[in-house]
PDB file of the backbone (N, CA, C, O) and the ligand in Angstrom, with CONECT records:
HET     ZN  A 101       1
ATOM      1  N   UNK A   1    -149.344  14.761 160.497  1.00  0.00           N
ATOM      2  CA  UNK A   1    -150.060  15.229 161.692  1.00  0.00           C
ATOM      3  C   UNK A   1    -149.205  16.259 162.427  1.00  0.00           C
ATOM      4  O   UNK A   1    -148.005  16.025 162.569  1.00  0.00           O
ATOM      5  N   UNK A   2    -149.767  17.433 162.923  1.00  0.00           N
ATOM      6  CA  UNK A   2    -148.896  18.203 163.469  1.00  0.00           C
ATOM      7  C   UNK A   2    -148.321  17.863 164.950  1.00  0.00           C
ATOM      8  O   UNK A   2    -148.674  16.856 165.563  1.00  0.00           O
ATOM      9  N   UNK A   3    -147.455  18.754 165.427  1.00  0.00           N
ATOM     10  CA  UNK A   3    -146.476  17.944 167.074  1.00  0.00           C
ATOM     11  C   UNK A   3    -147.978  18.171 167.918  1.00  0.00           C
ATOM     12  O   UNK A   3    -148.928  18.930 167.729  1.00  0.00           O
ATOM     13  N   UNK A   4    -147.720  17.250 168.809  1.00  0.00           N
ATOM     14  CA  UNK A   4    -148.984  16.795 170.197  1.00  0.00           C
ATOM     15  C   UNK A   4    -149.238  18.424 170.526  1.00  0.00           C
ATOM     16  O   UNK A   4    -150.406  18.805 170.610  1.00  0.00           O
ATOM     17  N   UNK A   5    -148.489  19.080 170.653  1.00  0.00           N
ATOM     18  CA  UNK A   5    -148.999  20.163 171.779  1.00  0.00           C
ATOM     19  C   UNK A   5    -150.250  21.237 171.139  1.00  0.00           C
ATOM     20  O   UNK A   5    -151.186  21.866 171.633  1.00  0.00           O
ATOM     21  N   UNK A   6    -149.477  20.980 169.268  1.00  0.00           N
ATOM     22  CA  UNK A   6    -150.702  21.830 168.494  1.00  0.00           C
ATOM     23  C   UNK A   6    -152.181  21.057 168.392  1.00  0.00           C
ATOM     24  O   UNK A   6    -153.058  21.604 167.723  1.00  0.00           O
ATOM     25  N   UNK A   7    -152.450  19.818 169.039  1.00  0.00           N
ATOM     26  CA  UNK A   7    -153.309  19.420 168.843  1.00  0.00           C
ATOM     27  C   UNK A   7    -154.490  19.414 170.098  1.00  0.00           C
ATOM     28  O   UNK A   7    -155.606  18.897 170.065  1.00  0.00           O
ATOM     29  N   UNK A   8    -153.938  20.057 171.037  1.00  0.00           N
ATOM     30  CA  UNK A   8    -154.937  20.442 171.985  1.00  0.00           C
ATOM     31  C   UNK A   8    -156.305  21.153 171.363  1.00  0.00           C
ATOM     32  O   UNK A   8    -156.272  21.578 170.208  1.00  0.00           O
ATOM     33  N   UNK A   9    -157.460  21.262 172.138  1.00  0.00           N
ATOM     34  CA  UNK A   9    -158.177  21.852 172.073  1.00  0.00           C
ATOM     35  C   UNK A   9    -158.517  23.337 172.573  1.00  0.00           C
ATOM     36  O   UNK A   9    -159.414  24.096 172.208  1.00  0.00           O
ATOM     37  N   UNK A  10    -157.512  23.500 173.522  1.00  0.00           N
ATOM     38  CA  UNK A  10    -157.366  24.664 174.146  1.00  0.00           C
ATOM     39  C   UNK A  10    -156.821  25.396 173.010  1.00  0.00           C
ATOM     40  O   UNK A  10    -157.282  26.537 172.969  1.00  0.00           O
ATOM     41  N   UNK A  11    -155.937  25.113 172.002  1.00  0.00           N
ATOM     42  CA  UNK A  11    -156.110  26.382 170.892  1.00  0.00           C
ATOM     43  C   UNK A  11    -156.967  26.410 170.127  1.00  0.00           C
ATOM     44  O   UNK A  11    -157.810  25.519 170.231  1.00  0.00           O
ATOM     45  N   UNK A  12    -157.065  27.044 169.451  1.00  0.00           N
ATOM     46  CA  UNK A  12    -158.140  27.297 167.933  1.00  0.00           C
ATOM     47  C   UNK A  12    -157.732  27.437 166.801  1.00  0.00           C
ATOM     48  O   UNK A  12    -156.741  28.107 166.508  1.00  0.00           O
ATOM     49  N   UNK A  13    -158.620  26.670 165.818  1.00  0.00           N
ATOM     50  CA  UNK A  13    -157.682  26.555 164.574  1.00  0.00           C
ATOM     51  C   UNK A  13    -158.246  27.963 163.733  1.00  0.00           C
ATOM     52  O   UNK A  13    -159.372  28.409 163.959  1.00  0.00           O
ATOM     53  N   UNK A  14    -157.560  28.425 163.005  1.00  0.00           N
ATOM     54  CA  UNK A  14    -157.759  29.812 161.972  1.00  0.00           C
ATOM     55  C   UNK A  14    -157.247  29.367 160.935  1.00  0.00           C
ATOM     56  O   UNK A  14    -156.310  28.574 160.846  1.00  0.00           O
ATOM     57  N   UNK A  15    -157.903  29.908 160.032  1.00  0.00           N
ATOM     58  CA  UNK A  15    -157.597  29.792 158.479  1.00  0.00           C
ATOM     59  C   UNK A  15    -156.467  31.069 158.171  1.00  0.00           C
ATOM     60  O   UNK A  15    -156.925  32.130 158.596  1.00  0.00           O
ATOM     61  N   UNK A  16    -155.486  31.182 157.715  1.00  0.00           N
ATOM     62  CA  UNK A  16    -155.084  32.485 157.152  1.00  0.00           C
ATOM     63  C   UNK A  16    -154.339  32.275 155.855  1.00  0.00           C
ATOM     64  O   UNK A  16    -153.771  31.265 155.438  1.00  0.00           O
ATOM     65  N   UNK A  17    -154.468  33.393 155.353  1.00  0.00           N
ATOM     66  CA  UNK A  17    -153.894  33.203 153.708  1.00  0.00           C
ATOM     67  C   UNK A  17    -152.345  33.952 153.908  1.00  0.00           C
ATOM     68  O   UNK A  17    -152.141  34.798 154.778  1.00  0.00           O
ATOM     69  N   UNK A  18    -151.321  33.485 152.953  1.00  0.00           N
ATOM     70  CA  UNK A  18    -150.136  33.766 153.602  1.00  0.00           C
ATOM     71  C   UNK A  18    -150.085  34.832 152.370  1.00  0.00           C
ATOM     72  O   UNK A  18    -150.819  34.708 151.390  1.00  0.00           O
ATOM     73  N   UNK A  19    -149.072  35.974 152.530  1.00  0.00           N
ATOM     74  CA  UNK A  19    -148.521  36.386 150.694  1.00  0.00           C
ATOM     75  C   UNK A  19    -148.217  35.797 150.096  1.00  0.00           C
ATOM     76  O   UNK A  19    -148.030  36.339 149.006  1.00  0.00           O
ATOM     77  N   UNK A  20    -147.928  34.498 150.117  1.00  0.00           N
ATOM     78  CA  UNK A  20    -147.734  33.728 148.590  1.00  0.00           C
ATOM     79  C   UNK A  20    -149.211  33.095 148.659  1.00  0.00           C
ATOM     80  O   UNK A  20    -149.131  31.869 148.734  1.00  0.00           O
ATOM     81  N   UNK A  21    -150.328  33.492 148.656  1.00  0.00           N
ATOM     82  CA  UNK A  21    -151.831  32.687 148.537  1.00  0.00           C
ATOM     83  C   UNK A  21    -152.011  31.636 149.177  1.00  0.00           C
ATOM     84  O   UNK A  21    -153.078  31.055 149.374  1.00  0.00           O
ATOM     85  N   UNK A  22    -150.643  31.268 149.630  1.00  0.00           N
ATOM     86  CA  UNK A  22    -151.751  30.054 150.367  1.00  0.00           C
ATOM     87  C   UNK A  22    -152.446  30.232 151.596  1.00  0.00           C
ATOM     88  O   UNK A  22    -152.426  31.185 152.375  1.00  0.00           O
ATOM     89  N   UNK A  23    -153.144  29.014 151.642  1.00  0.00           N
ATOM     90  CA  UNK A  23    -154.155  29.166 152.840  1.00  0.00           C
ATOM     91  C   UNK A  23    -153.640  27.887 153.915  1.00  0.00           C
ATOM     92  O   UNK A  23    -153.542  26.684 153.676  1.00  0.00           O
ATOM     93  N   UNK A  24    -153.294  28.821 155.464  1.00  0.00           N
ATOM     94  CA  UNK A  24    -152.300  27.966 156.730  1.00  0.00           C
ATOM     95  C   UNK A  24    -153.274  27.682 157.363  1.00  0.00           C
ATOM     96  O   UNK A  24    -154.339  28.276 157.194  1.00  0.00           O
ATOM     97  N   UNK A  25    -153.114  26.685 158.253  1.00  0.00           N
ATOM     98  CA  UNK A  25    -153.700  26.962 159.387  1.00  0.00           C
ATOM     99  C   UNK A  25    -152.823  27.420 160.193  1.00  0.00           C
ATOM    100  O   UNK A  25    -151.618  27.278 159.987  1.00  0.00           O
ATOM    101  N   UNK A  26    -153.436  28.186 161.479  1.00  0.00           N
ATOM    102  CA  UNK A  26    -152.335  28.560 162.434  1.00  0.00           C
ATOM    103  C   UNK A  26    -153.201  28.222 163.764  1.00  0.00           C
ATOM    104  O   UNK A  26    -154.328  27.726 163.778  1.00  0.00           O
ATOM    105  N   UNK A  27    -152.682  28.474 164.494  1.00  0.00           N
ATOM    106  CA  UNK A  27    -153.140  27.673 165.821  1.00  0.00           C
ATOM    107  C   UNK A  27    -152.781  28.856 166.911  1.00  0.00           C
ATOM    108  O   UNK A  27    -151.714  29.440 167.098  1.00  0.00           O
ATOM    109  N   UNK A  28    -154.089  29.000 167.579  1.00  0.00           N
ATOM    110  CA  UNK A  28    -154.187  30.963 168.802  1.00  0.00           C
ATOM    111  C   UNK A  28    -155.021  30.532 169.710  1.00  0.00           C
ATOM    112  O   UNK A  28    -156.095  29.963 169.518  1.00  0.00           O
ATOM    113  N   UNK A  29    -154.485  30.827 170.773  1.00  0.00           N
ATOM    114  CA  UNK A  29    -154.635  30.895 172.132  1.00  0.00           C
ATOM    115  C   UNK A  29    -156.429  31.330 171.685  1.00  0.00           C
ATOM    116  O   UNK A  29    -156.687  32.077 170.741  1.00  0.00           O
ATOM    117  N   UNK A  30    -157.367  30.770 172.464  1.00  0.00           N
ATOM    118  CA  UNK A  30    -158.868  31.354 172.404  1.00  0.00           C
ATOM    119  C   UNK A  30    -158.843  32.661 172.974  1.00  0.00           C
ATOM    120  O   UNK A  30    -157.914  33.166 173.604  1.00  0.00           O
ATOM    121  N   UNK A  31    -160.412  33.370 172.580  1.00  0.00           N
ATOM    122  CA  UNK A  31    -160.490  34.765 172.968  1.00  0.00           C
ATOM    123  C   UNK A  31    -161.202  34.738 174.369  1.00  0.00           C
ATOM    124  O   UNK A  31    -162.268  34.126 174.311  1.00  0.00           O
ATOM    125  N   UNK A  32    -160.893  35.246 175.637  1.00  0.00           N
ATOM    126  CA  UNK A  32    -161.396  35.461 176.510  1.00  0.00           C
ATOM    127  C   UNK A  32    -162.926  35.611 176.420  1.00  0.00           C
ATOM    128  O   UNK A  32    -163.471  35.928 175.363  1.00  0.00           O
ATOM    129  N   UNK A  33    -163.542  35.396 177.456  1.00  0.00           N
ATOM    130  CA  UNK A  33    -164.807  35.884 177.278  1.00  0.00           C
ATOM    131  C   UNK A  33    -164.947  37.254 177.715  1.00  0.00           C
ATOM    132  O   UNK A  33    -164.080  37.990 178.188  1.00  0.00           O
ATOM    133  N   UNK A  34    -166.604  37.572 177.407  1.00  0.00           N
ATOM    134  CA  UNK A  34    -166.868  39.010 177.375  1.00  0.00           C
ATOM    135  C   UNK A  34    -166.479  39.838 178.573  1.00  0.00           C
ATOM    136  O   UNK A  34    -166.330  39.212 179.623  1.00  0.00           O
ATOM    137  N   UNK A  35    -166.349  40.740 178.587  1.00  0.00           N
ATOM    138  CA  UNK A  35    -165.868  41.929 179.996  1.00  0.00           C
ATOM    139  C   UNK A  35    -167.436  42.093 180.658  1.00  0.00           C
ATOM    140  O   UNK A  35    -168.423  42.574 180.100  1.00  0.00           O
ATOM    141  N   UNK A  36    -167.339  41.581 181.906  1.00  0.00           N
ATOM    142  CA  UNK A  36    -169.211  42.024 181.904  1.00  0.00           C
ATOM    143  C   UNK A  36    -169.080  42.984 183.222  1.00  0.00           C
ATOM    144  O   UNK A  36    -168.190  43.182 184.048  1.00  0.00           O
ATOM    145  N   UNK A  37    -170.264  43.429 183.034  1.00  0.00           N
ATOM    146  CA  UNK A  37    -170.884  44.637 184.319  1.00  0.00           C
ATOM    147  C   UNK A  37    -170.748  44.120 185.736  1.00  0.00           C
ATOM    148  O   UNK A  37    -171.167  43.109 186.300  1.00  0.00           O
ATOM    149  N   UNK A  38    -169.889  45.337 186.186  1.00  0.00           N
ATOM    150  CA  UNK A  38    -169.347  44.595 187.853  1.00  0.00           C
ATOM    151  C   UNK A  38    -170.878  44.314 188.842  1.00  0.00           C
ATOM    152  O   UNK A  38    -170.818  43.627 189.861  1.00  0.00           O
ATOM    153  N   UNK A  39    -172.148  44.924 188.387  1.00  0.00           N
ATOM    154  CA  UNK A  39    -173.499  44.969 189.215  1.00  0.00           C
ATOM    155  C   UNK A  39    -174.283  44.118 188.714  1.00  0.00           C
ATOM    156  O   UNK A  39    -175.014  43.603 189.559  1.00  0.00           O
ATOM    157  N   UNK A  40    -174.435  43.739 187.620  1.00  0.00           N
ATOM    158  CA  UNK A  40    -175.461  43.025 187.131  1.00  0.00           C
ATOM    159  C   UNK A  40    -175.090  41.671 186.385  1.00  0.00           C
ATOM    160  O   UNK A  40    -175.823  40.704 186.179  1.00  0.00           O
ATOM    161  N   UNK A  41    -173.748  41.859 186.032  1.00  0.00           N
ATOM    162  CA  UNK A  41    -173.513  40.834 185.259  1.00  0.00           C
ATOM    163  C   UNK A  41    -173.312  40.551 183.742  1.00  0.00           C
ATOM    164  O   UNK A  41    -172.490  39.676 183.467  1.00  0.00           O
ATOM    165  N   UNK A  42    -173.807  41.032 182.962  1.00  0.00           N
ATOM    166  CA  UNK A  42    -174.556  41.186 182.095  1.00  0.00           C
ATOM    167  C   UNK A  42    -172.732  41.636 180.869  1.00  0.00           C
ATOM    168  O   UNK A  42    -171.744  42.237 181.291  1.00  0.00           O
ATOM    169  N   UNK A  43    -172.911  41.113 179.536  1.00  0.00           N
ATOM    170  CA  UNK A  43    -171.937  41.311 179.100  1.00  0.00           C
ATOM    171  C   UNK A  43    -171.809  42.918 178.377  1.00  0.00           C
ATOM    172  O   UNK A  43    -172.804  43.393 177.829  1.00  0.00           O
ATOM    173  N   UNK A  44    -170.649  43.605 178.426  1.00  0.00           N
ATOM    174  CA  UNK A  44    -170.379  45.045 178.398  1.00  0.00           C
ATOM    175  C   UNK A  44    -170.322  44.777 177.000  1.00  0.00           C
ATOM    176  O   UNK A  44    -169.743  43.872 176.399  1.00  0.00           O
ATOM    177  N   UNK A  45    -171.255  46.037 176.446  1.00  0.00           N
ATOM    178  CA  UNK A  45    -170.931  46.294 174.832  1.00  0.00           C
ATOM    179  C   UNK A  45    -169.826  47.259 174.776  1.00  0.00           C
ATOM    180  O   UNK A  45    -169.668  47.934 175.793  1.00  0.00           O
ATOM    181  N   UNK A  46    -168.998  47.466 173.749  1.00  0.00           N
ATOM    182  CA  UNK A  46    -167.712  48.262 173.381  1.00  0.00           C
ATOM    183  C   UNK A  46    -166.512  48.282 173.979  1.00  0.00           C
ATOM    184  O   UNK A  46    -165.618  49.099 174.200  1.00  0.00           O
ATOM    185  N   UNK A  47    -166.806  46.863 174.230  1.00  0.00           N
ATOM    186  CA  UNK A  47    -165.626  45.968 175.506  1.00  0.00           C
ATOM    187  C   UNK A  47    -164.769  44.863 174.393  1.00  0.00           C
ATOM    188  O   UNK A  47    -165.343  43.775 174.336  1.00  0.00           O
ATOM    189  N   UNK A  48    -163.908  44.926 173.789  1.00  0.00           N
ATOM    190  CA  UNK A  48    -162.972  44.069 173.202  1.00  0.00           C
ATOM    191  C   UNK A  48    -162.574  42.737 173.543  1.00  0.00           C
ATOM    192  O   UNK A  48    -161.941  42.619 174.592  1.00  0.00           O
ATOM    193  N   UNK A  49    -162.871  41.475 172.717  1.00  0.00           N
ATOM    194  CA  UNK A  49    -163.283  40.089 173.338  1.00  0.00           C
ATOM    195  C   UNK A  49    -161.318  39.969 172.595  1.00  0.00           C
ATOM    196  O   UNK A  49    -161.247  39.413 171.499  1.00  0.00           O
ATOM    197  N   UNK A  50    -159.772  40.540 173.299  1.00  0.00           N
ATOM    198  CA  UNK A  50    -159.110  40.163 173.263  1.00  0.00           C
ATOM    199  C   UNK A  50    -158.025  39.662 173.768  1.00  0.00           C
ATOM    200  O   UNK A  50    -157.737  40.266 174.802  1.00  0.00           O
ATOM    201  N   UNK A  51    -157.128  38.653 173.458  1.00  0.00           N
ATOM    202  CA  UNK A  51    -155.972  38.649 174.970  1.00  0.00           C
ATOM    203  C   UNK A  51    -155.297  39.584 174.706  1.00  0.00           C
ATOM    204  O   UNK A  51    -155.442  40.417 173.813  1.00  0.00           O
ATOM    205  N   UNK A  52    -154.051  39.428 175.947  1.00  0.00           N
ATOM    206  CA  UNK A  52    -153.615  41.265 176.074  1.00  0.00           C
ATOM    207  C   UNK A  52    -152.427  41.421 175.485  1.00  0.00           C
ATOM    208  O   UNK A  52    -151.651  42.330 175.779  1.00  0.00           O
ATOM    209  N   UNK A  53    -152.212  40.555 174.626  1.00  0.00           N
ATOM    210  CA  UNK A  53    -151.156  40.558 173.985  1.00  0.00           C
ATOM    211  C   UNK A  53    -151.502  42.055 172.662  1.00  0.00           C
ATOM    212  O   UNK A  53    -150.825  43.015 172.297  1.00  0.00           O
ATOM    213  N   UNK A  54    -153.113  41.460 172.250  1.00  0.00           N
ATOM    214  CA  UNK A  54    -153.890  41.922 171.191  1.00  0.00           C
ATOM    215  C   UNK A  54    -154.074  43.376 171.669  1.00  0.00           C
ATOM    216  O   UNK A  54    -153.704  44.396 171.087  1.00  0.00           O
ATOM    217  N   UNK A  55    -154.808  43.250 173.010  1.00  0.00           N
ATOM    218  CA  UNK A  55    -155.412  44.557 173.694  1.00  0.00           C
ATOM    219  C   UNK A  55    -154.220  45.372 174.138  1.00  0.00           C
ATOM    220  O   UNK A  55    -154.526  46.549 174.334  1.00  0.00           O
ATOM    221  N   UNK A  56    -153.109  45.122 174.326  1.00  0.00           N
ATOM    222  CA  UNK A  56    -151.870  46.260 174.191  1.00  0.00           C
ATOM    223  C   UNK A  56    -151.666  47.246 172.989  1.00  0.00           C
ATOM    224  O   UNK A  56    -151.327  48.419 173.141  1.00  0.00           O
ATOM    225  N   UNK A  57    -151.853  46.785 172.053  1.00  0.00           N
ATOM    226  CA  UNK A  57    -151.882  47.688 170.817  1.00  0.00           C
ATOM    227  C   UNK A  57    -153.004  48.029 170.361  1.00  0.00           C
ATOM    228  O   UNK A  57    -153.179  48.168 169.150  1.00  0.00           O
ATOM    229  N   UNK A  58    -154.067  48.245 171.361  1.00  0.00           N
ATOM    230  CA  UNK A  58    -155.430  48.996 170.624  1.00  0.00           C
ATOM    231  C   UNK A  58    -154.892  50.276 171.467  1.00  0.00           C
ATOM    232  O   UNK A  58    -153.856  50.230 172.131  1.00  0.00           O
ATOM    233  N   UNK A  59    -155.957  51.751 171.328  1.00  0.00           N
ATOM    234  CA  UNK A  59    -155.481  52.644 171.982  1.00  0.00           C
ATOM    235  C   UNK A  59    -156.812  52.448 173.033  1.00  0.00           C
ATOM    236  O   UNK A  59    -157.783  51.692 172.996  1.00  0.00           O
ATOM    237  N   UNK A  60    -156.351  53.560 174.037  1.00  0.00           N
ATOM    238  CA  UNK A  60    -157.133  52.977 174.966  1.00  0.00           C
ATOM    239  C   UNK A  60    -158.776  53.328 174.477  1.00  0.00           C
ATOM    240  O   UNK A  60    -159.651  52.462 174.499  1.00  0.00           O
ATOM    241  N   UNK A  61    -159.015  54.737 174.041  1.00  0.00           N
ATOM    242  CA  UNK A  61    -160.714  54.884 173.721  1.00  0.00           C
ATOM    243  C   UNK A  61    -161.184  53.759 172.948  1.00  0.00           C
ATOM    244  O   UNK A  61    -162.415  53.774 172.963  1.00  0.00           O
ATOM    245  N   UNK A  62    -160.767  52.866 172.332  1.00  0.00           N
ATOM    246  CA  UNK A  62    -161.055  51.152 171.604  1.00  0.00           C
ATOM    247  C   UNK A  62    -161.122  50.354 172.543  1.00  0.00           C
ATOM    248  O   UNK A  62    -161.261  49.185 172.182  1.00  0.00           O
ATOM    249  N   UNK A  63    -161.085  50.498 173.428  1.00  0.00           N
ATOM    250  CA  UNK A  63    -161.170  49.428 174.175  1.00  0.00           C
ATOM    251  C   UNK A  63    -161.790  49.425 175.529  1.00  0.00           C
ATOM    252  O   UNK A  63    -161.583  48.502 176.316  1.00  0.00           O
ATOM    253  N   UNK A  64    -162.759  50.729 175.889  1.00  0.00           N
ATOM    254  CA  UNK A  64    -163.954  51.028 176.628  1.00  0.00           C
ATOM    255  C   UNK A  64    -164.657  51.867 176.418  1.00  0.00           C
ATOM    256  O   UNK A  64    -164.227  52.656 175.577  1.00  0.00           O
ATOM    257  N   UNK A  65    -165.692  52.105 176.852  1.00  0.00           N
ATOM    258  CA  UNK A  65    -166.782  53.135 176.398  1.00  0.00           C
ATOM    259  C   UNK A  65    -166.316  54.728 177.087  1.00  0.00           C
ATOM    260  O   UNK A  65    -166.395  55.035 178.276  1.00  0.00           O
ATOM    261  N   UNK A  66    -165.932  55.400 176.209  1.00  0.00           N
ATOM    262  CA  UNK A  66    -165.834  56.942 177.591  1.00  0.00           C
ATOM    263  C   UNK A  66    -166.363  57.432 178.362  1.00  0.00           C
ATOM    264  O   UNK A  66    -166.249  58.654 178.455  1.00  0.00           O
ATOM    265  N   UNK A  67    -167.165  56.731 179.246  1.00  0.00           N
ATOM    266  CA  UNK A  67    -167.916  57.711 180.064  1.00  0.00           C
ATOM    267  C   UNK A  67    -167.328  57.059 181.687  1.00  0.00           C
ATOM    268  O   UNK A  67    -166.612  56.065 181.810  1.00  0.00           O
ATOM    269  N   UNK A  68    -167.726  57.712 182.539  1.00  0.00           N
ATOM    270  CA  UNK A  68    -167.495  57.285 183.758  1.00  0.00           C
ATOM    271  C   UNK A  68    -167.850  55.877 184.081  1.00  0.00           C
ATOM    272  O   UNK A  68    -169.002  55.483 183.898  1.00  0.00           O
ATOM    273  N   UNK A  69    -167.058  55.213 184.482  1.00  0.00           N
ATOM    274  CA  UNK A  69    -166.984  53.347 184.959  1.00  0.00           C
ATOM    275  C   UNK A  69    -167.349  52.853 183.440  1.00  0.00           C
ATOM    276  O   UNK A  69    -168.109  51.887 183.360  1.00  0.00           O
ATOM    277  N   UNK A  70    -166.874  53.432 182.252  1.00  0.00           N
ATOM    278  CA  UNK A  70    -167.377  53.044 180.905  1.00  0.00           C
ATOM    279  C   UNK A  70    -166.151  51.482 181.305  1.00  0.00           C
ATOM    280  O   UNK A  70    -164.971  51.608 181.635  1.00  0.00           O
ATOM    281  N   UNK A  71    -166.783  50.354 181.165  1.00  0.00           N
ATOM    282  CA  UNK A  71    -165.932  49.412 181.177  1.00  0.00           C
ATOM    283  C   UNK A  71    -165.746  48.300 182.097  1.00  0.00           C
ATOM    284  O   UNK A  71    -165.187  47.204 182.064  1.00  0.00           O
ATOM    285  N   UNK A  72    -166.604  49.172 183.158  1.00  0.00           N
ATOM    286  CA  UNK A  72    -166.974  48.079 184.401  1.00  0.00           C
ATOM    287  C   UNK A  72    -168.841  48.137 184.490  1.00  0.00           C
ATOM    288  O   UNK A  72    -169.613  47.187 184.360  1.00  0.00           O
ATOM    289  N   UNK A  73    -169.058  49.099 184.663  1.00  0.00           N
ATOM    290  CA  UNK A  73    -170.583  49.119 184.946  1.00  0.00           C
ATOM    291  C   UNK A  73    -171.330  49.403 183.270  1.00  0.00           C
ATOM    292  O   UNK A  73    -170.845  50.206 182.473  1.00  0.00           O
ATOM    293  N   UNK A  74    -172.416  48.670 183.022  1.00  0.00           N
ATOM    294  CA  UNK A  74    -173.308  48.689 181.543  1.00  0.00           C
ATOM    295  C   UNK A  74    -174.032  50.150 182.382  1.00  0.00           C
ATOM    296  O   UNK A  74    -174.242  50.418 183.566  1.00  0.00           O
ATOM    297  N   UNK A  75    -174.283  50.943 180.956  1.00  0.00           N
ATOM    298  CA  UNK A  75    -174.919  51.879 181.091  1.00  0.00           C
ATOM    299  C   UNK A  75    -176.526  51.936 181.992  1.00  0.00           C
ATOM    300  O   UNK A  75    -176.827  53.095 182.277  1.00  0.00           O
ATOM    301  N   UNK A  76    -177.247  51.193 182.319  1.00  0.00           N
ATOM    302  CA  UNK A  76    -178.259  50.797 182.916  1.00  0.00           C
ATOM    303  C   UNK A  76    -177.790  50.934 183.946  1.00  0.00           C
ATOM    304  O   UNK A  76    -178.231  51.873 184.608  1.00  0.00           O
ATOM    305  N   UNK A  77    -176.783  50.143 184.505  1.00  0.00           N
ATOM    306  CA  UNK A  77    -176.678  49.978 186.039  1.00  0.00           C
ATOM    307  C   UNK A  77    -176.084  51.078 186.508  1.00  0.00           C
ATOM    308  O   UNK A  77    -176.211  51.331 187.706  1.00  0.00           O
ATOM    309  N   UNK A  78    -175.107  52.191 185.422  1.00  0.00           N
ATOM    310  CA  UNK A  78    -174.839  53.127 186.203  1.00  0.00           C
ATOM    311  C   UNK A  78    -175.417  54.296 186.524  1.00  0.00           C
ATOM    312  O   UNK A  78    -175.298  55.072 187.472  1.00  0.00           O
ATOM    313  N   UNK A  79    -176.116  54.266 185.473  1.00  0.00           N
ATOM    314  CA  UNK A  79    -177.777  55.487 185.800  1.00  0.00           C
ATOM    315  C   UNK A  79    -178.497  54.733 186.613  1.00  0.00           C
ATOM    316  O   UNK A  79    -179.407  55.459 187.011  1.00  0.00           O
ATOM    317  N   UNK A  80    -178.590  53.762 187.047  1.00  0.00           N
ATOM    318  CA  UNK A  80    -179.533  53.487 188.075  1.00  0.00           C
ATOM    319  C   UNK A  80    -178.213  53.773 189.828  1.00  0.00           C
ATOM    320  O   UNK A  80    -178.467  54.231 190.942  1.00  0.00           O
ATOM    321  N   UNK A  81    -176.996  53.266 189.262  1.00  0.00           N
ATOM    322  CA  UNK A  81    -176.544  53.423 190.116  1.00  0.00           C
ATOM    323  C   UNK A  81    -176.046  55.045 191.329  1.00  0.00           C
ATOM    324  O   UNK A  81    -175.859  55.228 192.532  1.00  0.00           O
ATOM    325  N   UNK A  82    -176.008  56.382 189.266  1.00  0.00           N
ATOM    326  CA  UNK A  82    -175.881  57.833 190.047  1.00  0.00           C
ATOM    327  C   UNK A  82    -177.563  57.644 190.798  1.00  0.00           C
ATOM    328  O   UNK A  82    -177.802  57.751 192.001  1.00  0.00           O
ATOM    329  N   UNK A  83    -178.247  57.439 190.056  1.00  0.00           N
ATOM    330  CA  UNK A  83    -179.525  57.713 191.202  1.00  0.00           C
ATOM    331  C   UNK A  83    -179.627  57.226 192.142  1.00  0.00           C
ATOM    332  O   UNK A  83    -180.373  57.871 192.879  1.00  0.00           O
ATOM    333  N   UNK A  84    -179.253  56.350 192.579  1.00  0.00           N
ATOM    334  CA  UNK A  84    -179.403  56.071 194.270  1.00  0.00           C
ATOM    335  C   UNK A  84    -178.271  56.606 194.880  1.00  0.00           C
ATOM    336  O   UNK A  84    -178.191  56.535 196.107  1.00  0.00           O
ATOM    337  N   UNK A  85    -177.160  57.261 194.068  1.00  0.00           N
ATOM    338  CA  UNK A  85    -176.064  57.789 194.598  1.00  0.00           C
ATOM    339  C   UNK A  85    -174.677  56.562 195.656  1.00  0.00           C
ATOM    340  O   UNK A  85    -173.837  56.793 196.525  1.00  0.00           O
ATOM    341  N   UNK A  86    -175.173  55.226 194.860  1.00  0.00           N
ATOM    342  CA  UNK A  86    -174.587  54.272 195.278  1.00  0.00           C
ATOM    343  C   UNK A  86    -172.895  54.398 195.251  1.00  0.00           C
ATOM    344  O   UNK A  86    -172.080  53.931 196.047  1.00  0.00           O
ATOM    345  N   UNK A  87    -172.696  55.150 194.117  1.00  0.00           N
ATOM    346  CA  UNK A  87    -171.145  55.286 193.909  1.00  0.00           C
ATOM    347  C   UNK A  87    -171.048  56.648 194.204  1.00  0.00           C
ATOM    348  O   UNK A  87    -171.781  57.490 193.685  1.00  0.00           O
ATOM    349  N   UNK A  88    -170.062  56.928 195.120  1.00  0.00           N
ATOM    350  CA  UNK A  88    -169.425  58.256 196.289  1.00  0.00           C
ATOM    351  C   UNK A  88    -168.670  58.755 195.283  1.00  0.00           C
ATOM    352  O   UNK A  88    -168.490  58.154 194.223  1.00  0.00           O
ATOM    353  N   UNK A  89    -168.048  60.205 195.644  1.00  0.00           N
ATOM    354  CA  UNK A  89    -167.598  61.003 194.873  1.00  0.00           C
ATOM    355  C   UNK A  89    -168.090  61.709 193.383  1.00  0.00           C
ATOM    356  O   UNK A  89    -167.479  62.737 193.091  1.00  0.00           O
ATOM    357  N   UNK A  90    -168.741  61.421 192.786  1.00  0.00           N
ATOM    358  CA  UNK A  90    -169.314  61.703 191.267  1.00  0.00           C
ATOM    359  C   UNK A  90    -170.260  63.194 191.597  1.00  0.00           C
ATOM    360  O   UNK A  90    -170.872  63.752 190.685  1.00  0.00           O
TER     361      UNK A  90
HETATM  362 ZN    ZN A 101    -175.177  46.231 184.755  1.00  0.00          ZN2+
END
């Protein structure tokens, strides 16, 4: 049986195959949940479900959408949002 602390549920078990073929388990911190839209809620597509250990070594265009508030606001809310001119400066 492995030591008490790997047996929490707060990690997650993964399968991985090592270079010599075998197959480990290894035991990882869970993935955050989704990045969602600061207006609506709603979960952001082209938003990376990783911890930041992971999300340090992506570059940054991987890890939000390019457009203005690409990353906080879903595209819906921010075309609804230039039209009412809710967000200043733009
Ligand atoms: Zn939204």
């Amino acid at each position: 049986m492995v030591r008490p602390a790997l047996r929490s549920r707060s990690l997650r078990r993964v399968q991985r195959r090592t270079p010599g073929g075998r197959t480990v388990t290894r035991y990882e911190r869970r993935r955050p949940g989704p990045a969602r839209c600061a207006r609506c809620g709603r979960p952001l597509a082209g938003v990376p479900r990783a911890r930041p250990s992971v999300l340090r070594g992506m570059s940054r265009t991987s890890k939000r959408p390019e457009r203005p508030y690409g990353g906080v606001l879903c595209p819906s809310c921010l075309a609804e949002a230039l039209r009412e001119s809710i967000i200043r400066g733009l």
